[in-house]
C-alpha positions, 0 to 999 in steps of 0.5 A: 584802607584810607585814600593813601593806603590805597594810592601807595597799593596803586603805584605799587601794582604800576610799578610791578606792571611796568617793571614786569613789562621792561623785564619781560621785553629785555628777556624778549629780545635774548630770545631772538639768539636762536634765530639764523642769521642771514649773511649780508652782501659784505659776508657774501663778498668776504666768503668769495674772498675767504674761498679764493684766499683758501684756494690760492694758498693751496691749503684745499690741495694735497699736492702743493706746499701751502704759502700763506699771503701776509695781510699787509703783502699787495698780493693780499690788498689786491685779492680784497679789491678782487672782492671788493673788500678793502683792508678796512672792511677786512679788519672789521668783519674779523672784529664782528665775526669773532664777536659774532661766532654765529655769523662767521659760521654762516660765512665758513659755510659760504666759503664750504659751498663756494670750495665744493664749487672749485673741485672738479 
């Protein structure tokens, strides 16, 4: 083999390495998909918020009518500040969590305790 034959089979073998190595830290990083996610402080304060909202609409009783609050009602601005969430915050959390399937079902288990907390 000449000297170019062998410098074409070298940048060969450092291009398979390299591609190997990017591909095999991309295929790295899917891997991660099974791990639990951990709800962050605004997944905690949301869940409260998620729990009450519940709670006041009377969808957790048997006994009263459920009245839903609108989103751009004060009633439903002032539970949020309760929360201290802000009708923003609310916005992109329902953005992120229907992106995010995963997390929101560590939030509804938040809002889950949260309700067994409330039954007498």
């Amino acid at each position: 083999m000449d000297v170019h034959g062998i410098l074409r089979s070298m940048r060969f073998r450092s291009f398979i390495t390299v591609t190997v190595v990017l591909l095999a830290g991309v295929l790295s990083v899917g891997c991660g998909v099974g791990e639990k996610i951990v709800p962050d402080m605004i997944d905690q304060r949301f869940a409260s918020f998620y729990s009450d909202y519940l709670i006041s609409s009377g969808v957790t009783s048997e006994d009263e009518p459920i009245v839903l609050l609108r989103p751009d009602s004060d009633a439903f601005v002032r539970m949020l500040g309760r929360h201290s969430l802000t009708p923003y915050e609310f916005n992109c959390r329902m953005i992120r969590y229907r992106q995010q399937p995963e997390r929101w079902k560590e939030v509804l288990l938040l809002v889950r305790k949260n309700l067994q907390k409330e039954k007498p």
